[in-house]
C-alpha positions as CSV (number, residue, x, y, z in Angstrom):
1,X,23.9,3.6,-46.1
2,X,22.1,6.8,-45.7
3,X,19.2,4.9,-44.1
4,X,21.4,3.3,-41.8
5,X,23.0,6.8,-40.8
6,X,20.3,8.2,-40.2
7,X,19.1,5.7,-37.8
8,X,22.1,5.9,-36.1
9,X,21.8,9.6,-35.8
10,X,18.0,9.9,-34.4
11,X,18.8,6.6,-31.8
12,X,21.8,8.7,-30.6
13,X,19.6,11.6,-30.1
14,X,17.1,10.0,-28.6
15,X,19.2,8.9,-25.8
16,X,21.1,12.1,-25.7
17,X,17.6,13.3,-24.7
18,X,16.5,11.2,-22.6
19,X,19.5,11.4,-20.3
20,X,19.2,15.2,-19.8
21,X,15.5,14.7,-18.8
22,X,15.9,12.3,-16.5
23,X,19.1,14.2,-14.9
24,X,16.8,17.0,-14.8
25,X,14.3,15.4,-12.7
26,X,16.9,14.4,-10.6
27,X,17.2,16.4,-7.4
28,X,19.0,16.2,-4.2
29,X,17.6,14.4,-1.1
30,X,15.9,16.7,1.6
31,X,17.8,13.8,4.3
32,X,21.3,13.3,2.3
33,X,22.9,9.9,2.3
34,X,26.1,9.4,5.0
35,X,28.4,6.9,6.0
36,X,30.8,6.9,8.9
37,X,33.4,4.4,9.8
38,X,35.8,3.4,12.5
39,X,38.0,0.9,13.3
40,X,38.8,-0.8,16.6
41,X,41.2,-3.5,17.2
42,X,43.9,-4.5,14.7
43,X,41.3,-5.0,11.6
44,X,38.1,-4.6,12.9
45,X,35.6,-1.9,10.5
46,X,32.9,-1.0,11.7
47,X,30.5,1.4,9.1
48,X,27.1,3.0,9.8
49,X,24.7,4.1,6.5
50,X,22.3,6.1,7.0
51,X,20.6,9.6,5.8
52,X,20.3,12.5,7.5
53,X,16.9,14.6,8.4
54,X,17.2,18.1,9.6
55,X,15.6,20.0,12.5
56,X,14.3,22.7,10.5
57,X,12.6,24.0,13.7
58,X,10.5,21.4,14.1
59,X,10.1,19.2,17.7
60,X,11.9,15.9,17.3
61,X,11.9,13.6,20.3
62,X,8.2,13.0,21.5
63,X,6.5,14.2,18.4
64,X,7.6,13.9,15.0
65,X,9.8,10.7,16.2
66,X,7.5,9.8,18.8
67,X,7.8,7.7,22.5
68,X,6.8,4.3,22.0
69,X,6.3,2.4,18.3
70,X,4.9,4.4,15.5
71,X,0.9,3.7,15.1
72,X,0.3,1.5,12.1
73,X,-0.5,3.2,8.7
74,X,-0.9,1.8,5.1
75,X,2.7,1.3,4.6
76,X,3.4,-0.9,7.5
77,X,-0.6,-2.3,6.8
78,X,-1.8,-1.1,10.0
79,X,0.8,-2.9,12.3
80,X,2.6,-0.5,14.6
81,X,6.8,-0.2,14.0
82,X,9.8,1.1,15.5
83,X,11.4,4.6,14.1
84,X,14.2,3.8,11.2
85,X,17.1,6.0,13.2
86,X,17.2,7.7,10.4
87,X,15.4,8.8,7.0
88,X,14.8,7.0,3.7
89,X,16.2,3.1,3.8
90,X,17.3,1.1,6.6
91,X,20.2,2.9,8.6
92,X,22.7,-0.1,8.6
93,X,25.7,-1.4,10.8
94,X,28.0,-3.6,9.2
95,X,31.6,-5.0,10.9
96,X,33.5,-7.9,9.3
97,X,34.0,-9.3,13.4
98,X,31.7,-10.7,16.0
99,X,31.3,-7.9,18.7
100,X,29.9,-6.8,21.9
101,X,27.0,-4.4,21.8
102,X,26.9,-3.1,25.4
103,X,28.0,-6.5,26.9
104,X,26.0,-8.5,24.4
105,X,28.1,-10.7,21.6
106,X,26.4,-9.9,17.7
107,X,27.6,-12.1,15.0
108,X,30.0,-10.3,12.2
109,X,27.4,-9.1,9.4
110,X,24.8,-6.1,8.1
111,X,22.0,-5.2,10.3
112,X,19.7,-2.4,10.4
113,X,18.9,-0.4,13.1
114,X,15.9,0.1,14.6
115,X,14.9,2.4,17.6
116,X,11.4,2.4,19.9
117,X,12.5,6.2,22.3
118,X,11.3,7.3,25.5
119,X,12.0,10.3,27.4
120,X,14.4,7.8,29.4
121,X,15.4,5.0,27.5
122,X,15.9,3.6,23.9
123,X,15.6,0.3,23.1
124,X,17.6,-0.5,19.7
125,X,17.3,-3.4,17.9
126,X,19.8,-4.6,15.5
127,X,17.5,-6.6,12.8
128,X,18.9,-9.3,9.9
129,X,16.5,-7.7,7.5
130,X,18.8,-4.5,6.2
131,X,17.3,-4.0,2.6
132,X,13.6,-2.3,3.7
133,X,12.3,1.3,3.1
134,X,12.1,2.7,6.5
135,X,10.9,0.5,9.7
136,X,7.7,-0.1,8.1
137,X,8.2,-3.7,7.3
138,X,9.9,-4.8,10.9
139,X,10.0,-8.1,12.1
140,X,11.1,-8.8,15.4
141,X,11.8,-12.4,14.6
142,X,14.1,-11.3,12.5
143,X,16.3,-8.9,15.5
144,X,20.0,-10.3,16.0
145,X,20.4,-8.5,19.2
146,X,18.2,-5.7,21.1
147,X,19.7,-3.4,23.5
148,X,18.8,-0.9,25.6
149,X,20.3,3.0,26.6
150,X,19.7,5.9,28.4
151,X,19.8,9.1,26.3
152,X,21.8,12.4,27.5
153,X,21.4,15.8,26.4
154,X,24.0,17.3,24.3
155,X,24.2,20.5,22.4
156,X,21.8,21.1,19.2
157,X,22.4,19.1,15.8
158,X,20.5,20.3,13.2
159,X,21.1,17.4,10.9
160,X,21.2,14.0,12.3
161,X,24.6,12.2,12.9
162,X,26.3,8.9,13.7
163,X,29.7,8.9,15.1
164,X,32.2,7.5,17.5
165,X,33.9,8.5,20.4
166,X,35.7,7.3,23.4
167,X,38.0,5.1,22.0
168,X,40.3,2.8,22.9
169,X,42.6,0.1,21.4
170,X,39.6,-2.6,21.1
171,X,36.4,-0.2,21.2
172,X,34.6,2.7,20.5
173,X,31.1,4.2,21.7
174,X,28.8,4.8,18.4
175,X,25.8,7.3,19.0
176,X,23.5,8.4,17.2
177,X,23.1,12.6,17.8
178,X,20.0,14.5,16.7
179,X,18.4,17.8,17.6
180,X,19.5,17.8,21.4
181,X,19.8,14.2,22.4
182,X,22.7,12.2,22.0
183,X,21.9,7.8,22.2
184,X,25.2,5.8,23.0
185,X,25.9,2.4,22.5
186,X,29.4,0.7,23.6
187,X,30.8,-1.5,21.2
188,X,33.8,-3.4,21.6
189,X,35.6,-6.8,20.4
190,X,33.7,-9.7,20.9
191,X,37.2,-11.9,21.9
């Protein structure tokens, strides 16, 4: 019986020590996690993951998010890819309703987003495969729906943000706002 306690004992302790070492590696994300959701219609959600990079005095558009695809590196095994719209994993779009993405019907689902800037145009592409790291793994075969937008200026955001805005009873524009450039895209109900 003693034997047995004392197992018992150094097992518990054990684990009791392991879980504060491992919550004490654990640290908070430079680009937090975020959600944001809206609904249009009678029962329509519409929810956008994604995490959020920062500034930090740095130059976004052009340069560390630059025009054009990203050149290949070991990650994406040479092959050139779109930017993420965001940090970390796929920035995801999920509604439970077929929509219209600026005039163009989407089936109801998850998608991740993907983004290829210019100084006068984004093209975003809404891609079946939402469960990657980053755009490193992008297939094109793969996009449900690509779209195209003009980017306007807006006032600084130091840490990058979706939301919605100009609303109405059956849609909403999302847009993506980050350091001073603001990227709409007009969603509304499909029927």
């Amino acid at each position: 019986m003693k034997m047995m306690t004392l197992k018992t004992i150094l097992a518990i302790t054990f684990l009791f020590v392991a879980v504060i070492a491992f919550a004490q590696d654990a640290k908070p994300r430079k680009s937090p996690k975020a959600s944001v959701t809206q609904r249009i219609g009678v029962d329509t959600d519409i929810t956008i993951d994604y995490s959020r990079p920062g500034v930090k005095g740095r130059a976004i558009w052009g340069d560390l998010v630059p025009y054009g695809l990203t050149p290949g590196n070991k990650y994406s095994k040479g092959k050139p890819f779109p930017w993420r719209a965001g940090a970390n994993e796929n920035t995801t779009i999920e509604f439970n309703h077929d929509l219209l993405i600026e005039g163009k019907k989407i089936p109801a689902g998850k998608y991740s987003i993907h983004m290829v800037p210019s100084e006068t145009e984004f093209k975003i592409m809404f891609n079946k495969k939402n469960d990657l790291w980053g755009s490193y793994a992008y297939d094109p075969a793969e996009d449900a729906l690509v779209i195209s937008v003009k980017p306007v200026p807006t006032a600084h955001t130091e840490w990058l943000e979706y939301g919605f805005d100009s609303l109405s009873a059956n849609g909403a524009t999302a847009y993506l706002k980050w350091e001073k450039l603001k990227i709409p895209f007009r969603i509304e109900l499909a029927d």
